[in-house]
TORKOLRO-644242 format. One record per residue: residue in one letter; z negated, x negated, y negated of N, C-alpha, C in turn. Coordinates in steps of 0.001 Angstrom, whole numbers, plus 500000, padded with zeros to 6 digits. Atoms other than C-alpha are relative to their C-alpha. Layout:
<lotors>
> type_n.c3_n.c1_n.c2_ca.c3_ca.c1_ca.c2_c.c3_c.c1_c.c2
> a_Z_X_Y_Z_X_Y_Z_X_Y;
...
</lotors>
This chain:
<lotors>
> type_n.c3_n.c1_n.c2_ca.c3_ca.c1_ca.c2_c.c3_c.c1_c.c2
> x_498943_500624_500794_438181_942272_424046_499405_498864_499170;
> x_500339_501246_500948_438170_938638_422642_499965_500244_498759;
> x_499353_500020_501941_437720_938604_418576_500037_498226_499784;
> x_499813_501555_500909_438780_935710_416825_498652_499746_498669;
> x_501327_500002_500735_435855_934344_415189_500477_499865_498356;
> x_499792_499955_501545_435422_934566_411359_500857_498773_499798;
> x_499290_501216_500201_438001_932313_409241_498687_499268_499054;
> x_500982_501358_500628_436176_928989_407697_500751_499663_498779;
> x_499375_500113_501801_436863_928950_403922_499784_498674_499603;
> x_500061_501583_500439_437968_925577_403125_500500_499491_498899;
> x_499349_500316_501413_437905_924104_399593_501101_499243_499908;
> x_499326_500513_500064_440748_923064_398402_499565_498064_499539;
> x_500213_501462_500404_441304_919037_398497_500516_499606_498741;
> x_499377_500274_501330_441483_917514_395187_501415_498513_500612;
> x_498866_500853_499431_444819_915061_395455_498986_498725_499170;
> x_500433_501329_500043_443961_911322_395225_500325_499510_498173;
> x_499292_500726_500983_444014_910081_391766_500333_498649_499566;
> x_499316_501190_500309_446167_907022_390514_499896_499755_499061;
> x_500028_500350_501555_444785_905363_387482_501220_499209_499085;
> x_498830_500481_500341_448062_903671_387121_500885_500919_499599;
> x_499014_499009_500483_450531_906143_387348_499632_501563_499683;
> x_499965_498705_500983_448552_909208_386000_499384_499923_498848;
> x_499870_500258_501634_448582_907606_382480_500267_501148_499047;
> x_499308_498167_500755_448675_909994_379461_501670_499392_499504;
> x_499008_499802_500464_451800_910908_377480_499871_499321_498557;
> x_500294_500461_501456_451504_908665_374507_501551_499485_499591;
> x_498916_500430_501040_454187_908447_371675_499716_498930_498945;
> x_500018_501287_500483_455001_905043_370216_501044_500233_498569;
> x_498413_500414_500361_457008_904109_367687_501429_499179_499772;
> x_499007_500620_499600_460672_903364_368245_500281_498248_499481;
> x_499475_501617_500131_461960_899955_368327_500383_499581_500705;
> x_499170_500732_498988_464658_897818_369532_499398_498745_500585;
> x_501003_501313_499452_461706_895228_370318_500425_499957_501828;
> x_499845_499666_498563_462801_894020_374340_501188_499905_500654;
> x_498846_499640_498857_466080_894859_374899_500579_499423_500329;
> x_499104_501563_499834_468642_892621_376382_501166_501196_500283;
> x_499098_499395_500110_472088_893246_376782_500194_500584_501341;
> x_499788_499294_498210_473596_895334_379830_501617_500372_499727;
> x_498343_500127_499876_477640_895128_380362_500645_500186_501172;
> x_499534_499825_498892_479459_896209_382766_501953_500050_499730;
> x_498524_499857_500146_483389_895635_383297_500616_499929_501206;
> x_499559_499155_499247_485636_897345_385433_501233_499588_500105;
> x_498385_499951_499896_489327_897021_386713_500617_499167_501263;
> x_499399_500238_498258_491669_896340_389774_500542_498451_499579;
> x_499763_501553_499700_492721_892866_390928_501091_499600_498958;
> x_498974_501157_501321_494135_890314_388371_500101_500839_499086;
> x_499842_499880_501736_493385_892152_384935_498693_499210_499121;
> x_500743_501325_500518_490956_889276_384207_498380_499937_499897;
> x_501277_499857_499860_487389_890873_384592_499147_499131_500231;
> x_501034_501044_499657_485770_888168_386448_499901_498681_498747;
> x_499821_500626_501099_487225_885722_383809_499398_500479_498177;
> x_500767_498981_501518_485967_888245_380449_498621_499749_500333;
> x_501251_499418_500217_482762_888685_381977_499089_498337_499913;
> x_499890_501692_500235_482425_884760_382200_499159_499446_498966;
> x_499040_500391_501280_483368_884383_378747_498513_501244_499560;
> x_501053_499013_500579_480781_887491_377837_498535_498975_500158;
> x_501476_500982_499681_477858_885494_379855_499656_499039_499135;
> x_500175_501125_501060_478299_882407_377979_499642_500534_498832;
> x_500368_499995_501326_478493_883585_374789_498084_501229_500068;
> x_501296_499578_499956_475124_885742_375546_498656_498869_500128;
> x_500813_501808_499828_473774_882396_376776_499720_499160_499145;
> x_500155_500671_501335_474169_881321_373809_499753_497927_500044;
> x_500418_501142_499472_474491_877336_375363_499276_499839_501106;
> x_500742_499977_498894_472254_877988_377876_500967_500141_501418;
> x_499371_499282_498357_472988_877734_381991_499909_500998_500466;
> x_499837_498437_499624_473546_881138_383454_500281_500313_501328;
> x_499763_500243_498264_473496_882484_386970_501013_500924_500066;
> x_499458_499276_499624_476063_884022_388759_500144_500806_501240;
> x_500113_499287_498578_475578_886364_391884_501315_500005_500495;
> x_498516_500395_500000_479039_885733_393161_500140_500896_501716;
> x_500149_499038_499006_479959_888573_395803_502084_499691_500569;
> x_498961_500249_500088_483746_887071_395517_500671_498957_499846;
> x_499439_501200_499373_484338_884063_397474_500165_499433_499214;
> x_500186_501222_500576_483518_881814_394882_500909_499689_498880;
> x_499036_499942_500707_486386_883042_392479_499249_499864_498417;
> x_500668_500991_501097_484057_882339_389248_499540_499114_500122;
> x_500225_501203_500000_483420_879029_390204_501541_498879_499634;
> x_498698_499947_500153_487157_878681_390005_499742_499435_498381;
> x_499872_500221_501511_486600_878865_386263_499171_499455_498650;
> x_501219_500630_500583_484080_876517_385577_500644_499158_499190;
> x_499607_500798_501017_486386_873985_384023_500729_500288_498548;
> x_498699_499769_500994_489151_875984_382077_498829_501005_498884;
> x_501025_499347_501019_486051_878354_379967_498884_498957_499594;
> x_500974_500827_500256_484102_875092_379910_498547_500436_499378;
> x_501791_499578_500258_480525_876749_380095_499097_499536_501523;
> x_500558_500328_499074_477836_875555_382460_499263_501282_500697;
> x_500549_498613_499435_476511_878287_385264_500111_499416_501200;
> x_500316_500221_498203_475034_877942_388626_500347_501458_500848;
> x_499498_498597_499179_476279_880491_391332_499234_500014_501500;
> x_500586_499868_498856_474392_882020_394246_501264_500700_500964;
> x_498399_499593_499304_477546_882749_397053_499037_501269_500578;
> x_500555_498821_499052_476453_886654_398667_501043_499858_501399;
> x_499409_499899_499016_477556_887101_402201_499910_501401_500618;
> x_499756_499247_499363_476471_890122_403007_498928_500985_498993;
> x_500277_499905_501697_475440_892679_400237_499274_501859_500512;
> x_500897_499306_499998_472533_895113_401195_499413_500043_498864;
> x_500481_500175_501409_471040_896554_397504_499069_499413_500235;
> x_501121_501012_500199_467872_894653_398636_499797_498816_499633;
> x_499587_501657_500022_469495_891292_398780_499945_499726_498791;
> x_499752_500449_501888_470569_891808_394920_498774_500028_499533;
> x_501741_500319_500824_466691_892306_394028_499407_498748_500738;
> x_500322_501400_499748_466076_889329_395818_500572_498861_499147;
> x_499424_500548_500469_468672_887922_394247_499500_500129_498213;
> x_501028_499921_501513_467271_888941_390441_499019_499341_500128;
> x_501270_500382_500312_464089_888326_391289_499959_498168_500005;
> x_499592_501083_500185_465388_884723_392217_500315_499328_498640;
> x_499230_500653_501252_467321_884142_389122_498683_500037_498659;
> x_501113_499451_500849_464041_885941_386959_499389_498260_500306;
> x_500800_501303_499810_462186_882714_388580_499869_499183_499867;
> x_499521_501380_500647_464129_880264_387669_499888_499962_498643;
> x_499572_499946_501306_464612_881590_384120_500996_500232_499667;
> x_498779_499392_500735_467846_882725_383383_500161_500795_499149;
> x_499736_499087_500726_468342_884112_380359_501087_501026_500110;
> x_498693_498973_499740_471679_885780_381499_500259_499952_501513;
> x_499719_500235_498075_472550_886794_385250_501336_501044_499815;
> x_498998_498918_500136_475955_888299_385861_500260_500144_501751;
> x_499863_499944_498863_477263_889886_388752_500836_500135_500219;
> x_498412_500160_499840_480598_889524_390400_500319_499897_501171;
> x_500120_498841_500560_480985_892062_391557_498951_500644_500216;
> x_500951_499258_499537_478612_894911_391733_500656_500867_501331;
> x_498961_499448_498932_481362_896712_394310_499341_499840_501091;
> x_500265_500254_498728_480212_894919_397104_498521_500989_500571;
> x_501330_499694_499686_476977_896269_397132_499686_501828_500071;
> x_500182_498687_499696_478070_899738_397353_500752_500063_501208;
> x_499408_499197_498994_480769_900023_399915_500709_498194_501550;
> x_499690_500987_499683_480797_895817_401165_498501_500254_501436;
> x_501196_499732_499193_478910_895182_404134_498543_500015_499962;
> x_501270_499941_500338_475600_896345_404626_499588_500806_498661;
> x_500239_499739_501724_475953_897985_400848_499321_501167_500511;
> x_500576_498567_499940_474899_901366_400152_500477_501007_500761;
> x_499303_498935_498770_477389_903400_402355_499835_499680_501535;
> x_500305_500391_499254_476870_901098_404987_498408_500386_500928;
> x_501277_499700_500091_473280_901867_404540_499377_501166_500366;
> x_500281_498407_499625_473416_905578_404865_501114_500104_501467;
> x_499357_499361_498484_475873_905721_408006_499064_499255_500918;
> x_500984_500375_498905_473128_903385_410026_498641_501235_499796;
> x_501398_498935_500325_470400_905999_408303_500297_501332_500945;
> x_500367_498727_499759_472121_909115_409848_499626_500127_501488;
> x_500724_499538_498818_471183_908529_413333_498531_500032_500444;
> x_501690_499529_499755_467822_909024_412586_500112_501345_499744;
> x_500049_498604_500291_468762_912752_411609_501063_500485_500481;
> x_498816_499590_499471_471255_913147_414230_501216_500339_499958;
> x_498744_500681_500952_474144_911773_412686_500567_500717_499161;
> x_500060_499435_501251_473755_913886_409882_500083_499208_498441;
> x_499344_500452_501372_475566_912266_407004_499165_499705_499131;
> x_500965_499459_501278_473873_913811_404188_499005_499898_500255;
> x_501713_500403_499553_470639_913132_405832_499947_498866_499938;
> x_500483_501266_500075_471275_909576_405865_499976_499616_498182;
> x_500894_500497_501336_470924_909545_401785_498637_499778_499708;
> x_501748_499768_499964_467089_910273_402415_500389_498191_499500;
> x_500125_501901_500043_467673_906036_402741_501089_499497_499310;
> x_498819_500584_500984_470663_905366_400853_499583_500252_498339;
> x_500541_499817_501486_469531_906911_397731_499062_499186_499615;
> x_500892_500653_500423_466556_905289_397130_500176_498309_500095;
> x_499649_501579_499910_468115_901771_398057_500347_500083_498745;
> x_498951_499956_500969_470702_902101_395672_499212_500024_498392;
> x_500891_499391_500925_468659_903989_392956_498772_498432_499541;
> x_501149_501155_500527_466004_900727_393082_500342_498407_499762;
> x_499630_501171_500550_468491_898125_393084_500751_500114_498353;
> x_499212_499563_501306_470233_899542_389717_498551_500152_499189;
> x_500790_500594_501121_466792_899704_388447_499489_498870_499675;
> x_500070_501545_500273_465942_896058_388907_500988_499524_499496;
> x_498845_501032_501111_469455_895166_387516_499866_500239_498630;
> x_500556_499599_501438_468364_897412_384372_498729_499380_499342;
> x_501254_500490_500200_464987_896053_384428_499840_498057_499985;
> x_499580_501851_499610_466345_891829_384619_499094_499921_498252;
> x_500532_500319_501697_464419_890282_381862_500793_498680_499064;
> x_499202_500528_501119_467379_889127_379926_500818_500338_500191;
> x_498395_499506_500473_471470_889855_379587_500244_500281_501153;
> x_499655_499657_498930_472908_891494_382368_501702_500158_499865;
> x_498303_499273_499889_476828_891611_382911_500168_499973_501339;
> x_499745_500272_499075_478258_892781_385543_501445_500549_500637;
> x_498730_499672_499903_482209_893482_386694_499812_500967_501505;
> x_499606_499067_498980_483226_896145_389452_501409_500217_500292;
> x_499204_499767_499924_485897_896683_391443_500648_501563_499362;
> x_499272_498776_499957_488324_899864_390272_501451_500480_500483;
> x_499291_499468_498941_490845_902247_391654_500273_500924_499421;
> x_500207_498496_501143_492700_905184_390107_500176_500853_501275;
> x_500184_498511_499217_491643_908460_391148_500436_500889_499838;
> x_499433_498381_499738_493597_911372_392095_499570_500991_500048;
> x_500748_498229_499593_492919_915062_392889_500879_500327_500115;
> x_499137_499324_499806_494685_917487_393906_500017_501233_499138;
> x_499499_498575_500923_496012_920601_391209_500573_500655_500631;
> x_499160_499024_499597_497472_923586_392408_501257_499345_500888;
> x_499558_500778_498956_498864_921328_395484_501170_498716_499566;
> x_499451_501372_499976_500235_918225_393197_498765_499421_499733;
> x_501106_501164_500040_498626_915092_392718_499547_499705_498434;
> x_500347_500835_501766_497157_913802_389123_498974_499182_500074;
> x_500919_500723_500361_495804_911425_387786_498734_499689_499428;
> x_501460_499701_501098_492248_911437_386471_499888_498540_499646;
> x_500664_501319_500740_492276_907401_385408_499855_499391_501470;
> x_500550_500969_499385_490500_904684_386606_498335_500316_501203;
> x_501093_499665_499289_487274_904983_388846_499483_498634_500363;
> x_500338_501323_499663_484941_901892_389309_499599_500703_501589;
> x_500549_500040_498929_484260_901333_393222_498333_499729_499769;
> x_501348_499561_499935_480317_902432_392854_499914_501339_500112;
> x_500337_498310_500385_478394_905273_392696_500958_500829_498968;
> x_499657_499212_501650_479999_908062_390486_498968_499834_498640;
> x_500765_500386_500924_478670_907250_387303_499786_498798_499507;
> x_500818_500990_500286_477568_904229_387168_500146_498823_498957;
> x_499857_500732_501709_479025_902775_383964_499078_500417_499233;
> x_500836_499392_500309_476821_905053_382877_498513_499214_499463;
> x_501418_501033_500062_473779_902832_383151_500164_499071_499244;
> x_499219_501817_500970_475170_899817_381144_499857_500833_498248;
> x_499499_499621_501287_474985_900182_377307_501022_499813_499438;
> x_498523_500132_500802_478469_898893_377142_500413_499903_501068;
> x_499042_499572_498813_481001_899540_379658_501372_500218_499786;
> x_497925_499854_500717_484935_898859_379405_500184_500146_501044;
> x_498769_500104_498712_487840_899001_381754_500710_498846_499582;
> x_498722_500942_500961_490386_896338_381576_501206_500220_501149;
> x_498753_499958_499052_494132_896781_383263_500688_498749_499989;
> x_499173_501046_499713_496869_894400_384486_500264_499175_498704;
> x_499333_500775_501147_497988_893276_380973_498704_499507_499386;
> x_501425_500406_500757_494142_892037_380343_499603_500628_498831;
> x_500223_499329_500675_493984_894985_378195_498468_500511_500058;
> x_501618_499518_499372_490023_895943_377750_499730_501352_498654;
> x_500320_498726_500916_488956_899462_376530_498310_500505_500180;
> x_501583_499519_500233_485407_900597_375479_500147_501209_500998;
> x_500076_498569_499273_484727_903732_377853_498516_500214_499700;
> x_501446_500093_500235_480858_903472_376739_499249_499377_499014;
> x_501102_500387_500825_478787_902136_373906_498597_500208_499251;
> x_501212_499298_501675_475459_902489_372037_500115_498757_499332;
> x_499816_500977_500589_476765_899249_370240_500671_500361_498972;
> x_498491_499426_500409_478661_900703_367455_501211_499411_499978;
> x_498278_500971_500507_481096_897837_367059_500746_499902_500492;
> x_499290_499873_498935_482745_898681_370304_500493_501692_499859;
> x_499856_498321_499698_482983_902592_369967_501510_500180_499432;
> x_498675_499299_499800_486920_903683_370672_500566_498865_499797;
> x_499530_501354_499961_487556_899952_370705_501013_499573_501046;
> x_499181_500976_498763_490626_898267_372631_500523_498360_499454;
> x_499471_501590_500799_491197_894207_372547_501015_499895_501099;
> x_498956_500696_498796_493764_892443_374162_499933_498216_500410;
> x_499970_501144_499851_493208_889728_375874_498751_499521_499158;
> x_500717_500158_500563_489779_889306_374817_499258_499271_499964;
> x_500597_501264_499684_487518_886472_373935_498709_500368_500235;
> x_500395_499357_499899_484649_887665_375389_498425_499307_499153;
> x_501089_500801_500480_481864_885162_373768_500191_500788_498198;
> x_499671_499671_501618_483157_885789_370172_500392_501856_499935;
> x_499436_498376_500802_484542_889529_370365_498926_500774_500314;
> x_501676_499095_499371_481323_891029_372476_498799_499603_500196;
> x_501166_499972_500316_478906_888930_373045_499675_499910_498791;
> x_500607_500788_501381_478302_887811_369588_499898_501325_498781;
> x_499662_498670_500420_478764_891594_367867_498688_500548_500470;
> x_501316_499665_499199_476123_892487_370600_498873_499661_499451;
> x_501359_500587_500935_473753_890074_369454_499436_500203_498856;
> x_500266_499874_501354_473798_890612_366299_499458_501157_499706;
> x_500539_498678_499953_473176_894344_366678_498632_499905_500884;
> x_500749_500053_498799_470516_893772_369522_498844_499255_499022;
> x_501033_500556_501004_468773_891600_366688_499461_500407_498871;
> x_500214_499049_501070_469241_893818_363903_498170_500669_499991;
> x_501417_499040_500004_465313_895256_363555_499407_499407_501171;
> x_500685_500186_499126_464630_893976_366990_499772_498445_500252;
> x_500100_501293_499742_462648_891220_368460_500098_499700_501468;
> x_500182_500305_498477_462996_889140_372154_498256_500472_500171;
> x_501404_500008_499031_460139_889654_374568_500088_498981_501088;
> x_500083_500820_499408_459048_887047_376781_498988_500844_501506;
> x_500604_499144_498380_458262_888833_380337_498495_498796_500407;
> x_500920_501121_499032_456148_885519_381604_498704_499911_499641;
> x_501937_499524_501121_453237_886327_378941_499612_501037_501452;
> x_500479_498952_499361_452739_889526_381217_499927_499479_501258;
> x_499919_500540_498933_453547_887591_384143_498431_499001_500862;
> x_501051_500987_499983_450685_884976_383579_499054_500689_500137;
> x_501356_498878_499836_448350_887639_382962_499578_500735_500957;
> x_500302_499322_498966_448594_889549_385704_499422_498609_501044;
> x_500489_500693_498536_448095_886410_388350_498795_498875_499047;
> x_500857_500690_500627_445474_885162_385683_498570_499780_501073;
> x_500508_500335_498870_442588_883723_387792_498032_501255_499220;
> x_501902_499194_500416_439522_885765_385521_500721_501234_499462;
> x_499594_498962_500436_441736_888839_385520_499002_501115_500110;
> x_500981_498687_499570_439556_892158_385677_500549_501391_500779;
> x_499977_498437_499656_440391_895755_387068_500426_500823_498559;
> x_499975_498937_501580_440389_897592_382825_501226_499082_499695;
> x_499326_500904_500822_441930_894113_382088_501719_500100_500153;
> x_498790_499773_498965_445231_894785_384454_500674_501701_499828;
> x_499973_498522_499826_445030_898695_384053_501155_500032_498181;
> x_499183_499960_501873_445898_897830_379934_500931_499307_500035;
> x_498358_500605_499748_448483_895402_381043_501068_500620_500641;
> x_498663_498982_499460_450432_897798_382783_500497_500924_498977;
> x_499401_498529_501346_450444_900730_379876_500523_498860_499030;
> x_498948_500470_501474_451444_897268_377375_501724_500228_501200;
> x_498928_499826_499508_454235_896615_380126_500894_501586_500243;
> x_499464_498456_499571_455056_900343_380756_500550_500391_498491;
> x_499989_500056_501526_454958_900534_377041_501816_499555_499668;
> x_499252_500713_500186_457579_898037_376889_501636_500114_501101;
> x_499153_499753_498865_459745_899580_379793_500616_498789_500578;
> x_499781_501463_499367_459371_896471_381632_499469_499908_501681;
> x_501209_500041_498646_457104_897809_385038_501269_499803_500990;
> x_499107_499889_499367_460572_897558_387011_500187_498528_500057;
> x_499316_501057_499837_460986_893730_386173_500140_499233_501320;
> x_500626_500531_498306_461666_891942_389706_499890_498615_499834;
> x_501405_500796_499903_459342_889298_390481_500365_499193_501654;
> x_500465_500630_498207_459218_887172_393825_498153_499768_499852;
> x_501256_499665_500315_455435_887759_394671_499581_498594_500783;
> x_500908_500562_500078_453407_884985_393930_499029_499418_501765;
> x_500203_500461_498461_451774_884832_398002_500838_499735_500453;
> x_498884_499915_498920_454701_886132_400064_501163_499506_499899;
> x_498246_500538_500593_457866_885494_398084_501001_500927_500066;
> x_499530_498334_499795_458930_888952_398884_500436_500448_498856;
> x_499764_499145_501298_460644_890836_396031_498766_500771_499603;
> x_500906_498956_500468_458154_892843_394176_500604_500023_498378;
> x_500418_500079_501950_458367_894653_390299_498928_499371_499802;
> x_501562_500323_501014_456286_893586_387619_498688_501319_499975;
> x_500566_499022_500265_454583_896739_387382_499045_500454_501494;
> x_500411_499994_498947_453704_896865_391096_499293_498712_500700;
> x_500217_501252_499909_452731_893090_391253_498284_500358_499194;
> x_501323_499876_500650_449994_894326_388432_498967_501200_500418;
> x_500912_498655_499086_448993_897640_390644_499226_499497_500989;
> x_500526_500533_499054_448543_895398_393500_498786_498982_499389;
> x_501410_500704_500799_446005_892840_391528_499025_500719_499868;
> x_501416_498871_500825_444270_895707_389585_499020_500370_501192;
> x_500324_498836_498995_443775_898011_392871_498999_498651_501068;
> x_500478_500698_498682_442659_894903_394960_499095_499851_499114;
> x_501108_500270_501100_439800_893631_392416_499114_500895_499661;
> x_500375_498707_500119_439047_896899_391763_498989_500709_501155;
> x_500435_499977_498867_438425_897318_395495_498439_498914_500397;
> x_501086_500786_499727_436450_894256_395895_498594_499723_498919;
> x_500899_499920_500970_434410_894461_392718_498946_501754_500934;
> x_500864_498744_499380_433118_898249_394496_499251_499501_501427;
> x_500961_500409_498674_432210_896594_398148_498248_499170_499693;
</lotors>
């Protein structure tokens, strides 16, 4: 009779460590140093959203030109004369979440202090969006639906953090739709529902609805001056942005992303030198900012732009 030869006791492998991302746990203290604004507005055709959020941009702009990601045939360009503010518009055609971090990282490049988007809708259920995204994903898991989030999630999930991560004012309007359910076999109403993810007002530090009568209602703030707020017919430069600002300035100061920017593609950067620029940026919850990279032109974060430097230098300093 065969024996199976003795087993071979094999040490366990230590896992690879990442001097980047296994940073300690260090507590700072708080401050509104950084933040920019984040807006999001919501509501079904003709209650004036694209027009408010306009009117929001500008006055965030504070004079400045402003971009517009325009996912809606060119309908804020429409209203370049009658809000008399200046803004350049990029037209989308076809609205994969990658495109929009291309599209940030674009606008980041130019400088835009404010980028709005109009709408964000498209980019969930418009072609190519995020649903689009997961029904081509499930025939890799044999047209298993729910298997095609493996790839939908993480699209989605990384373009909402580059729109959070824009290094300056973010507004951005969504289509909505009221949502039903069914009760004990009638119908009701639960409201409004923006066409995105569930949630996703959520992400925005200020987040209204507005209906047919250009009625706009707070559904979200950490601003207090908005909390259980409804305007009518609202001016959006003077009633929000400028309220915003003022709170957003209160204690806090701007940050200028391009300092960190310079540094990283600095030409006598080091390996320690890059490692401490990531924990200031990480610091600063800024490692998400998107970037067109410097060689390729490829989207990349900030935070991954300074992994790739460190790690390569790092590399070639050891050969």
């Amino acid at each position: 009779m065969n024996q199976l030869p003795a087993p071979t006791r094999i040490g366990r492998q230590q896992a690879t460590s990442d001097e980047y991302n296994d940073g300690p746990f260090t507590f700072r203290p708080a401050t509104k140093d950084g933040f920019n604004a984040t807006v999001a507005i919501q509501g079904p055709s003709g209650s004036g959203k694209t027009w408010t959020g306009l009117s929001i941009a500008s006055g965030l702009a504070e004079g400045e030109r402003f971009a517009v990601i325009d996912t809606e045939r060119g309908a804020a360009a429409l209203y370049v004369n009658d809000l008399g503010v200046a803004f350049d518009t990029l037209p989308m055609h076809r609205y994969d979440p990658r495109d929009l971090q291309k599209a940030l990282a674009a606008a980041a490049q130019a400088g835009y202090r404010v980028v709005m988007v109009d709408s964000l809708s498209h980019f969930w259920k418009g072609t190519d969006g995020t649903l689009d995204q997961v029904e081509k994903a499930k025939s890799k898991y044999g047209g298993n639906k729910f298997a095609g989030w493996k790839d939908g999630t993480p699209l989605q999930n990384e373009m909402i953090e580059a729109l959070m991560s824009y290094p300056g004012h973010v507004v951005v309007t969504m289509r909505s739709y009221v949502h039903w359910v069914l009760e004990n076999g009638s119908p009701v109403n639960k409201g409004m529902r923006a066409e995105q993810r569930k949630g996703i007002e959520f992400e925005f530090d200020v987040a209204a609805e507005m209906d047919e009568n250009n009625r706009l209602r707070f559904i979200k703030s950490r601003c207090p001056s908005f909390r259980g707020l409804v305007l009518n017919q609202p001016h959006g430069a003077k009633d929000i942005a400028k309220p915003y600002l003022d709170w957003l300035r209160d204690g806090g100061k701007e940050t200028d992303p391009s300092i960190w920017i310079d540094a990283a593609n600095a030409a006598d950067a080091t390996p320690d030198g890059l490692l401490a620029l990531y924990r200031e940026v990480e610091a600063a919850r800024a490692l998400a900012t998107p970037l067109l990279h410097p060689d390729t032109g490829a989207p990349i974060s900030l935070g991954e732009l300074i992994k790739e430097r460190g790690t390569a230098l790092k590399a070639a300093s050891a050969a």
